[in-house]
ZAMARGU-4260 file (C-alpha; in steps of 0.2 Angstrom, whole numbers, plus 5000, padded with zeros to 4 digits):
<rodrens>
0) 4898/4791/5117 | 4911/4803/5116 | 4930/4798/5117 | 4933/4807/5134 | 4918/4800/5141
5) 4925/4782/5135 | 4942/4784/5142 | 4933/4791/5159 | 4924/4775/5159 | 4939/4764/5156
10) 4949/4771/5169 | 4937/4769/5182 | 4931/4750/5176 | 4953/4748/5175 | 4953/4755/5194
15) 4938/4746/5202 | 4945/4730/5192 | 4962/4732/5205 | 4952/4728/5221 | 4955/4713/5230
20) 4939/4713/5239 | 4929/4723/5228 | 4912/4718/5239 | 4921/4725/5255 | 4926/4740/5245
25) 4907/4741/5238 | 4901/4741/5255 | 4912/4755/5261 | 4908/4767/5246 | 4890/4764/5246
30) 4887/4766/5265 | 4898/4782/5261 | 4888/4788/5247 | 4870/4785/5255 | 4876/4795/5270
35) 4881/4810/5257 | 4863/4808/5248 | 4853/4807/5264 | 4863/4822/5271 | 4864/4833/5253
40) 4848/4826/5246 | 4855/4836/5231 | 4853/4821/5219 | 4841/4811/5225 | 4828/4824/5226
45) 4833/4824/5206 | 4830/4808/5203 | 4813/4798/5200 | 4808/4782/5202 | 4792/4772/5195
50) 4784/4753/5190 | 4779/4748/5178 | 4762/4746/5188 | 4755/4751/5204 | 4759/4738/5217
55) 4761/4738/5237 | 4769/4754/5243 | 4774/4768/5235 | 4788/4770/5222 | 4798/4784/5232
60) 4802/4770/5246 | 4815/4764/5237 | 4824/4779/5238 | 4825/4778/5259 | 4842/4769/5261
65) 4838/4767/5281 | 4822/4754/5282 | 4817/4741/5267 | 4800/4742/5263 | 4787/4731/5254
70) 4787/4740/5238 | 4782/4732/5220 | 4773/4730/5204 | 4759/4721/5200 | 4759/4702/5197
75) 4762/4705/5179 | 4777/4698/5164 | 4787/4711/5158 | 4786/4722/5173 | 4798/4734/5176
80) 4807/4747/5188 | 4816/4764/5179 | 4825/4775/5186 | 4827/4794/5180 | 4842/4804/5183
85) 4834/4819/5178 | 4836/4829/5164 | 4854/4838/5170 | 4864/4820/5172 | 4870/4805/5163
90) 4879/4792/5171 | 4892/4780/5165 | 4886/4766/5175 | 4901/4754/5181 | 4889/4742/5196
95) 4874/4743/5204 | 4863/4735/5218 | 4847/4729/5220 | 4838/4729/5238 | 4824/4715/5239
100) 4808/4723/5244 | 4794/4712/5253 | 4796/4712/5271 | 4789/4692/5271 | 4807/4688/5260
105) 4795/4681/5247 | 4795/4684/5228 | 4813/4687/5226 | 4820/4694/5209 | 4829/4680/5198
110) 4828/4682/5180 | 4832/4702/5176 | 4840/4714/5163 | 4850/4731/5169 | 4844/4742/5153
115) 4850/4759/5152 | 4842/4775/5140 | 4843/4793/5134 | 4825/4794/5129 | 4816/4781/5140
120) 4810/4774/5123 | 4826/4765/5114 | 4833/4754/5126 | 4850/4746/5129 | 4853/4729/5138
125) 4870/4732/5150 | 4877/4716/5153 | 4885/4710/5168 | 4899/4696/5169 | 4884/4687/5183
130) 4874/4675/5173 | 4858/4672/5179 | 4850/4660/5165 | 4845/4644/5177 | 4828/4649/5185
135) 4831/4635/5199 | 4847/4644/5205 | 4848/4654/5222 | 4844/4669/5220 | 4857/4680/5218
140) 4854/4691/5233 | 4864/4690/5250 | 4857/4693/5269 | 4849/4701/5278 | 4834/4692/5280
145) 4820/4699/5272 | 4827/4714/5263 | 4840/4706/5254 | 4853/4714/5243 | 4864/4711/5228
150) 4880/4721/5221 | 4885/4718/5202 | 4899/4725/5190 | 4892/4729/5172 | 4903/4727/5158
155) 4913/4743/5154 | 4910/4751/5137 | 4892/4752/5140 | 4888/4771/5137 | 4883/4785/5148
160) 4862/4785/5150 | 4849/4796/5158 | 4836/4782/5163 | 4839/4765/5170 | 4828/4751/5169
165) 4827/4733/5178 | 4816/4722/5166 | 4809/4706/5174 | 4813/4690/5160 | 4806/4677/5169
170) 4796/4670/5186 | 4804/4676/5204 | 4808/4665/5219 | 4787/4661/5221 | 4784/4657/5206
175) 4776/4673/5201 | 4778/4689/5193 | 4780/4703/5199 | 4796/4713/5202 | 4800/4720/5223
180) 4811/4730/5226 | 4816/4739/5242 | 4832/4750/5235 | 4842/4753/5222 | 4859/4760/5221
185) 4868/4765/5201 | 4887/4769/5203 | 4899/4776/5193 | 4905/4792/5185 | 4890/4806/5182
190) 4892/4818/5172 | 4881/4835/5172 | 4876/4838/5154
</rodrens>
């Protein structure tokens, strides 16, 4: 990564760092952003989203920031959900959120891993100052009831990336594998490369 880019990163990380009530302020941006993208549709028609196998629903319902939708991979360990900026951006990712996506509130994520990629081949694991190691904790998700969501930092100095990846590492809230997902939301500086 470039040293621009780093100090880019930095400065945002060091700004978003200032907020009292960075969940308020979360809110606030993101509800701002979805109604940019669902007006412009300039990024979001760019960008593509697949499983890692063909589950209930399709894999564009993530993208439909309005309604949650049953959407999901097969049953299977090691099943995954990428995201493709598309060839023209990178992004320095600083947070994201995750939008539980079965309409029954079952099968909730638990165990997971943010990676990110330039190649979709070599993969990076971007950590997050959430720990989610105890498979008999809450889920880390907050209401409402049944498509509920999740925001978290990732630590800065991660790198800028073209593809992001949410690995399932273990069993969801049923037991099962399987990873459902309703929305997803990556923020942070995007660059057009």
């Amino acid at each position: 990564m470039s040293q621009e880019c780093h100090s880019m990163l930095q400065e945002c990380h060091n700004q978003v760092t200032k907020v009292p009530d960075l969940l308020t302020e979360w809110k606030r941006f993101s509800q701002f952003w979805r109604d940019m993208c669902l007006e412009k549709r300039s990024l979001i028609s760019k960008t593509y989203c697949y499983p890692s196998s063909d589950g209930p629903g399709k894999a564009s319902d993530i993208f439909n920031y309005r309604n949650g939708t049953t959407s999901g991979t097969q049953e299977t360990k090691g099943s995954w959900w990428c995201i493709d900026l598309g060839k023209n951006y990178l992004l320095g990712i600083t947070h994201y959120a995750l939008r539980h996506g079965r309409s029954d509130g079952e099968s909730i994520l638990r165990q997971w891993q943010l990676q990110g990629s330039t190649d979709a081949k070599s993969w990076t694991k971007l950590e997050t100052s959430i720990k989610r190691d105890n498979p008999n904790d809450p889920p880390p998700f907050r209401d409402p009831h049944p498509f509920v969501t999740g925001t978290w930092p990732v630590e800065d100095k991660a790198g800028v990336f073209r593809f992001f990846r949410i690995l399932q590492t273990g069993r969801n809230s049923s037991g099962r594998y399987g990873i459902f997902l309703s929305g997803v939301e990556l923020y942070g500086i995007l660059l057009d490369v």
